[in-house]
C-alpha positions as CSV (number, residue, x, y, z in Angstrom):
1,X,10.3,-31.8,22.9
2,X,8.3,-29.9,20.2
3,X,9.5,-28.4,17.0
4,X,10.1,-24.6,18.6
5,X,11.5,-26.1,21.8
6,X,14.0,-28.2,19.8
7,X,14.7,-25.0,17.5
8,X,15.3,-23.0,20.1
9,X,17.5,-25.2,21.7
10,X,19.4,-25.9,18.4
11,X,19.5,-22.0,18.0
12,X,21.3,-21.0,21.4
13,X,23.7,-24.1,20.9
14,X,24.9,-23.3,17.5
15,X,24.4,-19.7,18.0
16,X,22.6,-20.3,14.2
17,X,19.5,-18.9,12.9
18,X,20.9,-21.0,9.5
19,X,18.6,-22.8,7.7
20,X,20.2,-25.4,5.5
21,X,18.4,-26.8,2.5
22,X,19.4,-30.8,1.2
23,X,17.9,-30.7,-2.5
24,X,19.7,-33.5,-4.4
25,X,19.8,-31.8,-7.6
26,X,21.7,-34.7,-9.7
27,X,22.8,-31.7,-12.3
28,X,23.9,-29.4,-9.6
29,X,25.6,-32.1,-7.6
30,X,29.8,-31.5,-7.6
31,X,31.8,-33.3,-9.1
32,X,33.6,-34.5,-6.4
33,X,31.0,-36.4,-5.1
34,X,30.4,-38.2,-8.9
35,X,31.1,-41.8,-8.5
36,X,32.1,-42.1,-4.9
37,X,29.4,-45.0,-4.9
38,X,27.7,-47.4,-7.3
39,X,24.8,-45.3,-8.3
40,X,24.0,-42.3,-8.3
41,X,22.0,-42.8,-5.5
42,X,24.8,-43.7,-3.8
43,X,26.8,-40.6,-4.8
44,X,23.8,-38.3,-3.6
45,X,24.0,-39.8,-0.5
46,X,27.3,-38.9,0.3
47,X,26.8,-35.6,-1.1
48,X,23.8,-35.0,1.5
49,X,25.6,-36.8,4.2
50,X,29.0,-34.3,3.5
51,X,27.0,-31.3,3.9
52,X,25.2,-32.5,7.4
53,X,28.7,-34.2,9.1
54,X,30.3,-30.7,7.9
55,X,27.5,-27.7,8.9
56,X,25.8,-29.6,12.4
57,X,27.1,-27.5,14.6
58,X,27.0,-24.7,12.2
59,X,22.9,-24.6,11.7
60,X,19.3,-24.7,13.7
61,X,17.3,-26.4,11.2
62,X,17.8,-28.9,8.0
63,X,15.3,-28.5,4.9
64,X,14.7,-31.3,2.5
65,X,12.6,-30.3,-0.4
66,X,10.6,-33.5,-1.1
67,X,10.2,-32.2,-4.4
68,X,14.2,-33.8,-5.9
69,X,13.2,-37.1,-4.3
70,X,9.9,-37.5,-5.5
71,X,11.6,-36.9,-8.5
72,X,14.0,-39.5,-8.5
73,X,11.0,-42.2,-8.2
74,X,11.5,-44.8,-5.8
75,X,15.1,-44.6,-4.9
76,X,14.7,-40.9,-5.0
77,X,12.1,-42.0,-1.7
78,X,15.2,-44.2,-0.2
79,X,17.2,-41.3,-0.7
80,X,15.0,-39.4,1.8
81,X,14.8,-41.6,4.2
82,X,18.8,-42.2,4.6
83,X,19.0,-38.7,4.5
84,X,16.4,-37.9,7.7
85,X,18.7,-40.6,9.2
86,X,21.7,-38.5,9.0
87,X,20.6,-35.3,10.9
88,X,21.4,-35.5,14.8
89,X,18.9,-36.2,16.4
90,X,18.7,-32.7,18.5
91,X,18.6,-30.5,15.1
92,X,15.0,-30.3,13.7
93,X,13.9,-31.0,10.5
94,X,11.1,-28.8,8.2
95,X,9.9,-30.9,5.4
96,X,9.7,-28.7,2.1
97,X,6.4,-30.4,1.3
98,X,4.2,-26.9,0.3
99,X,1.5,-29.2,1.3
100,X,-2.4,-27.5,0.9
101,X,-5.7,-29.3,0.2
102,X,-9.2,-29.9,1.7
103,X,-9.5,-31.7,5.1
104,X,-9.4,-35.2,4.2
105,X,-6.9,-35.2,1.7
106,X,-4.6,-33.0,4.7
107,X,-5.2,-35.8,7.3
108,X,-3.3,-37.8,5.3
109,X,-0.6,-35.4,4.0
110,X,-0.2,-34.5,7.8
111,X,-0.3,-38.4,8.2
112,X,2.5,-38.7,6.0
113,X,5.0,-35.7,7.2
114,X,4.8,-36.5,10.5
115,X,4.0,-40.2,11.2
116,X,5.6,-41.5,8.2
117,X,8.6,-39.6,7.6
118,X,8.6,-38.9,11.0
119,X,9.8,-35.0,10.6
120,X,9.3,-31.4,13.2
121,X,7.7,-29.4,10.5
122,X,6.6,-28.9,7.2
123,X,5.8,-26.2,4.7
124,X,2.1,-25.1,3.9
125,X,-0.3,-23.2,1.2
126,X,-3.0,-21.7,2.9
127,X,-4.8,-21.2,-0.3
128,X,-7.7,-23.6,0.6
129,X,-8.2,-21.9,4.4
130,X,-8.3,-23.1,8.0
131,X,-9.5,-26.7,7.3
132,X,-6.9,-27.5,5.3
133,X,-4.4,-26.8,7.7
134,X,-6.2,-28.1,11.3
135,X,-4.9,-31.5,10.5
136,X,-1.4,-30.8,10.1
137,X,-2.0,-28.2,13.5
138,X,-3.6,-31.3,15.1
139,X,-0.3,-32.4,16.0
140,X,0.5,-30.2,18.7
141,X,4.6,-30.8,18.9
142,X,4.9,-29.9,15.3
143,X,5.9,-26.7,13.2
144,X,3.7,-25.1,10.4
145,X,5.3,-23.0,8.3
146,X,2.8,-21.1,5.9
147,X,3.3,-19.8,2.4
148,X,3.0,-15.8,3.1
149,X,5.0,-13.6,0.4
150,X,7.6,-16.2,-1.4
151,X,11.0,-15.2,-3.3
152,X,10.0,-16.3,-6.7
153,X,9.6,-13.5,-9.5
154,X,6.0,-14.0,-9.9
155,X,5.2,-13.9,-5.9
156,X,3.2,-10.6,-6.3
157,X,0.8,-11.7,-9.0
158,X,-1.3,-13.0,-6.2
159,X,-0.4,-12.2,-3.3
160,X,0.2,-8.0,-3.5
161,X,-3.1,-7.8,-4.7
162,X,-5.2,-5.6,-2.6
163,X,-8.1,-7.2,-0.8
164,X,-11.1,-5.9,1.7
165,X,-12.8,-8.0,4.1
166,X,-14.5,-10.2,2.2
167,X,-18.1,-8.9,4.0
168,X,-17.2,-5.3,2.4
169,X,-16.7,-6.0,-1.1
170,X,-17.9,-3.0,-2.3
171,X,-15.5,-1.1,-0.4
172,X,-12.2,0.4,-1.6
173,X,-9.1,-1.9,-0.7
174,X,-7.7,-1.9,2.5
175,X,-4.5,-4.2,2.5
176,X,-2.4,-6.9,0.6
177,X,-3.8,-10.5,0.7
178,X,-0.3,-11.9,2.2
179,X,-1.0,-9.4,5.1
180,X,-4.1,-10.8,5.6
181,X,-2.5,-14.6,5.1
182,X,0.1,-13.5,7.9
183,X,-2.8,-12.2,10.4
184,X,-5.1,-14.7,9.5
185,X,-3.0,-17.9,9.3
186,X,-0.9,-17.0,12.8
187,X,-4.3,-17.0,14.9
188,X,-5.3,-20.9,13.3
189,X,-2.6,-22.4,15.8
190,X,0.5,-21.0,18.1
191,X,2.8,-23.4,15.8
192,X,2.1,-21.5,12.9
193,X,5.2,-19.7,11.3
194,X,5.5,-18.2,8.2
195,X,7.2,-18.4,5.1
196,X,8.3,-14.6,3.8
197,X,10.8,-14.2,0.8
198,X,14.4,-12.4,0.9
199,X,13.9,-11.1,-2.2
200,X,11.0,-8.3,-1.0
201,X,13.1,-7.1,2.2
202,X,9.7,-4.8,2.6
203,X,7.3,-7.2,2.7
204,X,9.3,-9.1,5.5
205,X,9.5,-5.9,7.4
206,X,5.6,-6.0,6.8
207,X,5.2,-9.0,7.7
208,X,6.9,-8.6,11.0
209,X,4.7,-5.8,12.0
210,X,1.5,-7.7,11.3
211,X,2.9,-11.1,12.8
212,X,5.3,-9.8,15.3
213,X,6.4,-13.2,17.1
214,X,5.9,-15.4,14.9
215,X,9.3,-17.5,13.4
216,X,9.6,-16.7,9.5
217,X,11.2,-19.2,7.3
218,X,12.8,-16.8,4.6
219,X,14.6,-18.2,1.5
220,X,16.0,-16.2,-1.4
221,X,19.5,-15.6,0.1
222,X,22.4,-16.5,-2.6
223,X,21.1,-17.9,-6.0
224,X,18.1,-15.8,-5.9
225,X,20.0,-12.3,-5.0
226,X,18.2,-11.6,-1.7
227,X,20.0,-8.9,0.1
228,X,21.5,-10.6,3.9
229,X,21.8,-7.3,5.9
230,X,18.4,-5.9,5.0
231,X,16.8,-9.2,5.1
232,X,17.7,-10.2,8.8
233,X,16.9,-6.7,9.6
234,X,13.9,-6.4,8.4
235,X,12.9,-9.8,9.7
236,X,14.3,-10.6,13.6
237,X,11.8,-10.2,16.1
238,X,12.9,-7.9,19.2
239,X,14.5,-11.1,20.4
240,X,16.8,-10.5,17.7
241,X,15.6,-14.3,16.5
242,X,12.5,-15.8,15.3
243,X,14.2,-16.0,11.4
244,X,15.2,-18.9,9.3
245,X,17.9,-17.8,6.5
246,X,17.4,-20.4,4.2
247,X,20.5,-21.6,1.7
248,X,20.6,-24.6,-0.1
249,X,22.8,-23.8,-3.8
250,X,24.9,-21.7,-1.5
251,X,25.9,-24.2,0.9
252,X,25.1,-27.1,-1.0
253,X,27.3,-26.2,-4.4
254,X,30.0,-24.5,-2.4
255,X,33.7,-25.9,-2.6
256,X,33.2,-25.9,1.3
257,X,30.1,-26.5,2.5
258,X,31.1,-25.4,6.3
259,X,33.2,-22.7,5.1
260,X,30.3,-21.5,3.4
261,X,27.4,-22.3,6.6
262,X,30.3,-20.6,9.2
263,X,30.4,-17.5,6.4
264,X,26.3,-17.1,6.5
265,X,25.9,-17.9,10.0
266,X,28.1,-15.1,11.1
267,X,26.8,-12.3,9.1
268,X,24.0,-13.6,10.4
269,X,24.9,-12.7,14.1
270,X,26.9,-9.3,13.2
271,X,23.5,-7.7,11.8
272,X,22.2,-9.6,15.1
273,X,24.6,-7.7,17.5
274,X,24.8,-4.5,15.3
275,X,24.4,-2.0,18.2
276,X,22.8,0.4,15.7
277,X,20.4,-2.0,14.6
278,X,19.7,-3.2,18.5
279,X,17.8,0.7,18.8
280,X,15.5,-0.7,16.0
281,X,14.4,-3.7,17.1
282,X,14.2,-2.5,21.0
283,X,10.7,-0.8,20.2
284,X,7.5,-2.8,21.2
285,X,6.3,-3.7,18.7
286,X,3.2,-2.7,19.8
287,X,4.4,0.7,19.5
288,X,4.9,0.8,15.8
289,X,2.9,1.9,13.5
290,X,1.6,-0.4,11.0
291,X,1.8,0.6,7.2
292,X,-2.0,1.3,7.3
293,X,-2.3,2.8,10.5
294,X,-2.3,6.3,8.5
295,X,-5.4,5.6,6.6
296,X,-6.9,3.9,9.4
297,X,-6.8,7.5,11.6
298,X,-7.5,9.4,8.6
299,X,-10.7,7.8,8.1
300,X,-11.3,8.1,11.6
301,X,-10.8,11.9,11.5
302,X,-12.9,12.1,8.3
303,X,-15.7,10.4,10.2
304,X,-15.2,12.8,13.0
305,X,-14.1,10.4,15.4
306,X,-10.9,12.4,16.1
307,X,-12.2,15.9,16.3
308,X,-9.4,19.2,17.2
309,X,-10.8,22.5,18.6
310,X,-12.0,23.2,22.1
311,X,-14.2,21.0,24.0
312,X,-15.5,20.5,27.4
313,X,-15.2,17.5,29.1
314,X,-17.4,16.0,31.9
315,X,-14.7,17.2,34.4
316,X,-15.3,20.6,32.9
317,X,-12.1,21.4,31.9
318,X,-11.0,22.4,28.6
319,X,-9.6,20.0,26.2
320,X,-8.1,20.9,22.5
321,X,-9.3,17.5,21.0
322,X,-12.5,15.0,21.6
323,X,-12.2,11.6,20.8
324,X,-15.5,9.4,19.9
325,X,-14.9,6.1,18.9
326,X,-18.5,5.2,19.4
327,X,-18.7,6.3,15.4
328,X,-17.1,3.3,14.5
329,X,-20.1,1.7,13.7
330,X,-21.2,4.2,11.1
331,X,-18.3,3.1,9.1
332,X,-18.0,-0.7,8.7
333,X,-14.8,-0.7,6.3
334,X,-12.9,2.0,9.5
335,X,-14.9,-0.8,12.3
336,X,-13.1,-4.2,10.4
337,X,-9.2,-1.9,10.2
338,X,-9.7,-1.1,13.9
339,X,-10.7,-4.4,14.8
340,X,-8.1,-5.8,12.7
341,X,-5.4,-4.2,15.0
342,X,-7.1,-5.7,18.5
343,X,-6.7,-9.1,16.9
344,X,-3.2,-8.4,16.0
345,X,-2.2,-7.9,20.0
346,X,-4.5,-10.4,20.9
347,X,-3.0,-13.4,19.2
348,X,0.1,-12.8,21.3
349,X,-1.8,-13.0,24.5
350,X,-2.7,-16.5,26.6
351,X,-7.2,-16.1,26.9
352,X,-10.2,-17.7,26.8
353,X,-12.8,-14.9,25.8
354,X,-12.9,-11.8,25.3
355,X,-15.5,-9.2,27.0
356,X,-16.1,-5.8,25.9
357,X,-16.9,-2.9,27.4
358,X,-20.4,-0.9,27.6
359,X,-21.6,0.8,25.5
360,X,-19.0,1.9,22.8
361,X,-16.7,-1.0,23.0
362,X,-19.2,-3.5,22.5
363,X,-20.0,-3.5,18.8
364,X,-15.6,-3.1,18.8
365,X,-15.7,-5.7,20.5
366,X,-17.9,-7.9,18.3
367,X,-16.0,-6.5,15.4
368,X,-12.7,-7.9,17.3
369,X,-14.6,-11.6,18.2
370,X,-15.1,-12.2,14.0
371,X,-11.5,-11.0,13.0
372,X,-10.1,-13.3,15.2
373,X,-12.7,-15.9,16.3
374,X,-12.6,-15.1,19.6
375,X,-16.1,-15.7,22.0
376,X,-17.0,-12.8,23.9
377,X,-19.1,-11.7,26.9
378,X,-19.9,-8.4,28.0
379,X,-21.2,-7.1,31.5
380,X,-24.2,-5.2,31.6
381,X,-24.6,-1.8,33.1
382,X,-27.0,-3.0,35.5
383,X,-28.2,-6.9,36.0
384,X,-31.6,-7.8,34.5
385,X,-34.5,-7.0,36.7
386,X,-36.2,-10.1,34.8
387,X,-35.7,-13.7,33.3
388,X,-32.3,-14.9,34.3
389,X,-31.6,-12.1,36.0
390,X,-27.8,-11.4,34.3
391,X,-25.1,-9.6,35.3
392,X,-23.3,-11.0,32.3
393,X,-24.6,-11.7,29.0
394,X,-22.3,-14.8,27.1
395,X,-21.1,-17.9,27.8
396,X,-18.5,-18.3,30.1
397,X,-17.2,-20.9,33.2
398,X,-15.5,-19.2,35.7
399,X,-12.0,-19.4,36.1
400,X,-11.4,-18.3,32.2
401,X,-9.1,-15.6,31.5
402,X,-10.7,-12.8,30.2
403,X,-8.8,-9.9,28.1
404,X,-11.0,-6.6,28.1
405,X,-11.8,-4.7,25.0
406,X,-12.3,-0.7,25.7
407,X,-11.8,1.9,22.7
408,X,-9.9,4.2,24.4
409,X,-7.9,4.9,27.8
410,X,-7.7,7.8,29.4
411,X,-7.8,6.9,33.5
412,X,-8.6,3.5,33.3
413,X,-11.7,3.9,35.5
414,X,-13.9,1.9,33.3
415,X,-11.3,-0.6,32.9
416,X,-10.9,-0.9,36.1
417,X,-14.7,-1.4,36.6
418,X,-15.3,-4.0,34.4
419,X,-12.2,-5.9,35.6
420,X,-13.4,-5.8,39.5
421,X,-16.9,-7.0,38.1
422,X,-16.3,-10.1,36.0
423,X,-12.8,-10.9,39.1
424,X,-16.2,-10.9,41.3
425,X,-17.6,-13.6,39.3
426,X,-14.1,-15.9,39.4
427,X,-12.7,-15.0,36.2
428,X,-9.5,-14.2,35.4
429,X,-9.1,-10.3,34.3
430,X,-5.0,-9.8,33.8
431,X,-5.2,-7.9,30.3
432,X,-6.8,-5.3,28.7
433,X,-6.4,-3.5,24.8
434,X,-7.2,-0.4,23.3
435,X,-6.9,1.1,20.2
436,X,-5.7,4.5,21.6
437,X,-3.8,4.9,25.0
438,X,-4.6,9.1,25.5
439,X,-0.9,8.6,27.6
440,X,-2.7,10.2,30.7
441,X,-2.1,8.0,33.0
442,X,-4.4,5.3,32.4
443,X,-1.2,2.6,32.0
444,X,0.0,3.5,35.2
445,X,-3.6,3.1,37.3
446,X,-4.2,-0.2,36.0
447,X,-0.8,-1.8,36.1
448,X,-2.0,-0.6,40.4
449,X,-5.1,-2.8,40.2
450,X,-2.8,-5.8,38.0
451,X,-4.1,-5.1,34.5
452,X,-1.1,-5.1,32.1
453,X,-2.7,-2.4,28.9
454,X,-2.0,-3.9,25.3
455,X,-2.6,-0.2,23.4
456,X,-2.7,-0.4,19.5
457,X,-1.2,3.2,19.3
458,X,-0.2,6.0,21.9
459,X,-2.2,9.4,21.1
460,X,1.2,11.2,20.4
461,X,2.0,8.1,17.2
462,X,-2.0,9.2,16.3
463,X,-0.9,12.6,15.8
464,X,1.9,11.9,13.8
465,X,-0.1,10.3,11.5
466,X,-2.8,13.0,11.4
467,X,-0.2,15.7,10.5
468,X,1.7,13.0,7.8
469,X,-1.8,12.6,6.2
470,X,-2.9,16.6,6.4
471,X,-5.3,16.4,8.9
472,X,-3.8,17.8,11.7
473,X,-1.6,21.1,11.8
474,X,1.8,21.2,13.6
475,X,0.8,24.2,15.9
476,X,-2.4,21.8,16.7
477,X,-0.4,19.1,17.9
478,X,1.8,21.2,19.7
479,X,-1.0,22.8,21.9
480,X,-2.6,18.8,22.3
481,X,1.0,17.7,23.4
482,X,1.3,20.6,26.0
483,X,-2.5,19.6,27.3
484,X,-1.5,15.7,27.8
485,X,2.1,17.2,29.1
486,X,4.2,15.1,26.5
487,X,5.5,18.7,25.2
């Protein structure tokens, strides 16, 4: 069983999303447990082993910090490995190992947390990229939990700072770097979780919208003052799971430690089964709006992109707006934000490449292959008339699942299209994503010919964000509303 399958299992039998930390702290150890043995060793021990026989059936994960046994030297070492041979077999252990460095010298970190101490997960600094963390991902049954936006006071020295891709330097800022760490790091391997402080409830809520099923390990509840209720809130998944509330000094110094897990665990579950809260977390979350998404469609109305007025279309009829995402590539900072929200939806999805569209989702497409180092083919209009004679230009093997890049969706013909073409071939064609579902019928038609459509945003969320940035009037959306018959 791997580390999520044996969470999850833990989680539905406790009913627990508690974390509980064992961090044998000889100055914050009771008193009680002073002198029950012959050493101290002896009395941590039985501290550690009093807090597992008492909160098993209360919790879904234990969390030694390696640190306060490395610490203790030699013994301090023992100490761990009596303590790993105290948790039940069937509740997982996450090493606290913050473990980050090149390749080589990760081999044999990962070497040491998983074949030595013989633990489901461990915690990582991405700070050295990718590299560093393939060989703790090359073990494919354990957990990786990744340092994203941490509890401690100084947590936003670093990671707040705004960043642009690092190809557009010269540009203006586009994000926070531990947005980027929670996009980036969550596409490296599906056992990637991430670690997201309760002491910035808005940064977890963040978090969530850039990483949306991923598990997040959060500490900060209890000694460091995180708030519960906003924390779980901000953090569950639509599941209503996919968090770890971390306590250690909370459990671990209380006069009962199962008093104490049975008091966190439950308040836990009510902001769980909240029904107000349930409203929240029932929306897609596809469907919400990610804190940038404002600037993104601003930009893209300043480019002209997103144009309001009245325009014919190739039908003839008369339309109030004219969408041309084809002007994407006349902006490389606007063509990196867009592709950035493909990649988002597409790490969620099961594929092998990715093809795009001709002609205006192809460079989109290419911008969506670098942000999240995904191959891509593309089907020409019409095959070559020379040389190899294509129909499809890339490298692919047929049977591959292919997810479909297209800018836009208004019927879904070219969708459609494309699908039917590389199906011809014996691919696999079951998904397709958009930046902007125009929510005139598109959905519907290609759900007919089995296409399930992944769109970034819904045009009526794009003009909500147009008239909160002052680029679109209300009487102007009002009139595009009535024409797509969502007013």
């Amino acid at each position: 069983m791997n580390f999520f399958d044996k969470l999850e299992s833990a989680v539905a039998q406790n009913q627990s999303l508690v974390c509980v930390g064992l961090d044998p702290i000889p100055a914050q150890m009771p008193e009680r447990y002073r002198g029950r043995g012959n050493s101290l060793m002896d009395d941590l021990l039985a501290w550690n082993r009093t807090i597992i026989e008492e909160t098993a059936d209360l919790v879904c994960v234990y969390k030694p910090n390696i640190a306060f046994y490395e610490a203790l030297g030699l013994p301090g070492l023992n100490l761990l490995r009596q303590t790993l041979d105290l948790i039940p077999a069937h509740i997982p252990v996450l090493l606290d190992a913050k473990r980050g460095d090149i390749d080589s010298t990760a081999a044999a970190y990962a070497a040491a947390c998983f074949d030595q101490w013989g633990v489901d997960a461990v915690t990582l600094s991405p700070y050295l990229g990718r590299d560093s963390v393939e060989p703790f991902a090359a073990y494919a049954d354990k957990g990786l939990f990744v340092l994203c936006h941490t509890s401690n006071p100084g947590a936003g020295e670093f990671q707040d700072l705004e960043i642009s891709d690092w190809r557009q330097l010269d540009r203006e800022p586009n994000q926070p770097l531990y947005i980027r760490v929670a996009q980036t790091a969550t596409r490296w391997s599906d056992n990637v979780g991430l670690v997201v402080g309760a002491t910035f409830p808005e940064a977890i809520a963040d978090v969530r919208r850039a990483a949306p099923n991923a598990w997040f390990l959060i500490p900060g509840i209890g000694a460091q003052g995180g708030d519960l209720e906003s924390t779980v809130a901000a953090g569950l998944r639509v599941d209503t799971s996919g968090i770890l509330i971390n306590a250690s000094r909370s459990v671990g110094r209380a006069d009962n430690h199962r008093d104490a897990a049975r008091a966190l665990r439950d308040a836990i579950n009510q902001v769980r089964t909240d029904s107000q809260f349930q409203s929240v977390v029932a929306t897609p979350p596809e469907q919400t709006a990610a804190p940038h998404a404002q600037t993104l469609f601003a930009g893209l109305a300043d480019l002209g992109a997103i144009k309001f007025g009245n325009f014919t279309l190739a039908s003839g009829q008369q339309a109030p707006f004219y969408i041309d995402l084809r002007l994407l590539v006349s902006n490389p900072r606007l063509l990196a934000d867009a592709a950035q929200e493909y990649a988002a939806i597409l790490q969620n999805l099961a594929y092998d490449r990715i093809a795009g569209v001709p002609y205006a989702a192809l460079p989109i497409g290419t911008a969506v292959g670098l942000a999240a180092d995904a191959p891509m083919i593309y089907p020409r209009k019409e095959a070559k008339a020379y040389g190899l004679g294509k129909d499809v230009e890339g490298a692919w093997t047929a049977g591959e699942r292919i997810v479909i890049i297209e800018d836009l969706i208004t019927s879904g013909g070219s969708i459609i299209k494309t699908a039917e073409r590389l199906r011809a071939l014996g691919l696999v064609v079951e998904d397709a994503i958009v930046l902007i579902d125009r929510e005139q019928g598109g959905v519907e038609n290609l759900a007919e010919a089995g296409i399930r459509v992944h769109g970034a945003y819904q045009l009526t969320q794009v003009l909500d964000l147009l008239v909160a940035a002052g680029k679109l009037t209300e009487e102007k959306r009002t009139e595009v509303l009535a024409f797509i018959g969502k007013q």
